[in-house]
C-alpha positions as a Markdown table, in Angstrom:
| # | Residue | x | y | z |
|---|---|---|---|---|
| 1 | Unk | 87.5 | 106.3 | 112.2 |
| 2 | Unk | 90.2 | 106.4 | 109.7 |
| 3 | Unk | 92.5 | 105.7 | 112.2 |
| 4 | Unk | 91.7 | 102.0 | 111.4 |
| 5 | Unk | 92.5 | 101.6 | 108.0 |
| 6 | Unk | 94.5 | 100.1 | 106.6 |
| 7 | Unk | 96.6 | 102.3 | 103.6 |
| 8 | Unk | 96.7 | 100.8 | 100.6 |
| 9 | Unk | 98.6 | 103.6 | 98.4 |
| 10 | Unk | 101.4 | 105.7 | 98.7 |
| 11 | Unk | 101.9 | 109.4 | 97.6 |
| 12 | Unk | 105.2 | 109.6 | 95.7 |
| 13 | Unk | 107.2 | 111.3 | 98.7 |
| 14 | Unk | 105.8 | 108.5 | 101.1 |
| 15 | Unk | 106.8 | 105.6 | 98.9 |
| 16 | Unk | 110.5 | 107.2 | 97.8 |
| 17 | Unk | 110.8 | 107.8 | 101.7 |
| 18 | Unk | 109.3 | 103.9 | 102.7 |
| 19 | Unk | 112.1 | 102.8 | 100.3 |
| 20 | Unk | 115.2 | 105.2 | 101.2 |
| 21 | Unk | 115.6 | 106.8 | 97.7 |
| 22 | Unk | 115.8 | 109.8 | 96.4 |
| 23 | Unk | 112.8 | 111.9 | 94.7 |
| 24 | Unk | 114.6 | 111.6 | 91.7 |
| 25 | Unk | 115.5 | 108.1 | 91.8 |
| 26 | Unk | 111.7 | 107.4 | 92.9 |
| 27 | Unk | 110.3 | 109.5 | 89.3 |
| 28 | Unk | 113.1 | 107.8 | 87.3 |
| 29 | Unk | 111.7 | 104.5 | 88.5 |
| 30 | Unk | 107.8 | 105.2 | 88.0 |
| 31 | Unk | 108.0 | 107.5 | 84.7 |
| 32 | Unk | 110.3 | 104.2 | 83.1 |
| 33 | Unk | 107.4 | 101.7 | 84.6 |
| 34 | Unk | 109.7 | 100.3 | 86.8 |
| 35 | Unk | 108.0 | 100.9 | 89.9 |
| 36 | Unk | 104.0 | 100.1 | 90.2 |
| 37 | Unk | 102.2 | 103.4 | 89.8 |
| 38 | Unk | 98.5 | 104.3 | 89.4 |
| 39 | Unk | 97.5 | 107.5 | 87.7 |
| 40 | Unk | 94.0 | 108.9 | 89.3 |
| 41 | Unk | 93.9 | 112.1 | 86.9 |
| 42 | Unk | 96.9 | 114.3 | 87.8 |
| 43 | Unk | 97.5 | 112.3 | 90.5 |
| 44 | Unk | 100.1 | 109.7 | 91.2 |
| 45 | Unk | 99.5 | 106.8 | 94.0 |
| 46 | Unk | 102.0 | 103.9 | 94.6 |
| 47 | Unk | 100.0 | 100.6 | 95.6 |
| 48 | Unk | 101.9 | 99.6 | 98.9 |
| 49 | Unk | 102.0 | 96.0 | 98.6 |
| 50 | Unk | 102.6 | 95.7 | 94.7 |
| 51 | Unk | 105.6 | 98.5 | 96.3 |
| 52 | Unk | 106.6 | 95.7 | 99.2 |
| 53 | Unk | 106.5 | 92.9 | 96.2 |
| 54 | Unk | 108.9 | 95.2 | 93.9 |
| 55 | Unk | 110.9 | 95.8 | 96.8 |
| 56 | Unk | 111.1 | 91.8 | 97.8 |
| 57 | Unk | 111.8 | 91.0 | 94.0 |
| 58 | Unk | 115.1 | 93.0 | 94.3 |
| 59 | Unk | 116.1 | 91.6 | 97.8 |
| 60 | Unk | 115.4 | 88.2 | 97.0 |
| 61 | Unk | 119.0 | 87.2 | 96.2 |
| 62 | Unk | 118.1 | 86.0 | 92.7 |
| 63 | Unk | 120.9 | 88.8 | 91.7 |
| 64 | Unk | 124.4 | 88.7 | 92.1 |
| 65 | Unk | 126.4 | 92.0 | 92.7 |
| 66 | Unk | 127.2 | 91.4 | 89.2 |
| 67 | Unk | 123.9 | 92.1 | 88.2 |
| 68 | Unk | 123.4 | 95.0 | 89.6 |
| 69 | Unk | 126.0 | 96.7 | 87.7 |
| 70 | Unk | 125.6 | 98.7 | 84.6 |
| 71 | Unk | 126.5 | 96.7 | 81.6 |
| 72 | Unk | 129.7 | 98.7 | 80.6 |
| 73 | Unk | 131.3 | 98.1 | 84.0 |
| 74 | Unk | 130.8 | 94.4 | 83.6 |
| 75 | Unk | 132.3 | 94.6 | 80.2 |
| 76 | Unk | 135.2 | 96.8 | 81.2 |
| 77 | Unk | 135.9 | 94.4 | 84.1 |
| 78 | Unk | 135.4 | 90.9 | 81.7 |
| 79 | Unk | 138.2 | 92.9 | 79.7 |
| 80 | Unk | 140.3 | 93.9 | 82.4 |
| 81 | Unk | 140.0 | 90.3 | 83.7 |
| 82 | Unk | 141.2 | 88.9 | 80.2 |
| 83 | Unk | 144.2 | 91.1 | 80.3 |
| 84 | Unk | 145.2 | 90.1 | 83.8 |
| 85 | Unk | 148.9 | 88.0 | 83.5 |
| 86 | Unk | 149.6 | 85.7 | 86.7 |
């Protein structure tokens, strides 16, 4: 019978695994609130499609590769930019 439902939350391992990143990553991104997460006493539960929505939000192409960048490499590369001579 449970063969025909439908899951609607993740364990942690599932989710970092669904999305190709690391445990580490995967904690970094739910303990800073980043990534939708649902506490249920101890445990932890990712809500797949608020998970699919996050994941869409990055893909989107709203960012450029820019963006993605930390600031200090966009800052080092504005000033390296400034210093280039043609």
């Amino acid at each position: 019978m449970t063969d025909n439902l439908e899951r609607m939350m993740y364990r942690p391992a599932e989710a970092f695994e669904a999305a190709g990143i690391s445990r580490s990553v995967g904690y970094s991104l739910i303990a800073s609130g980043e990534w939708p997460s649902v506490r249920i006493g101890r445990a932890i539960r990712i809500p797949v499609e608020e998970l699919r929505l996050w994941i869409q939000s990055k893909t989107s192409g709203n960012h450029s590769r820019e963006d993605s960048q930390p600031s200090s490499y966009t800052k080092n590369k504005t000033r390296a930019e400034a210093n280039f001579v043609e």
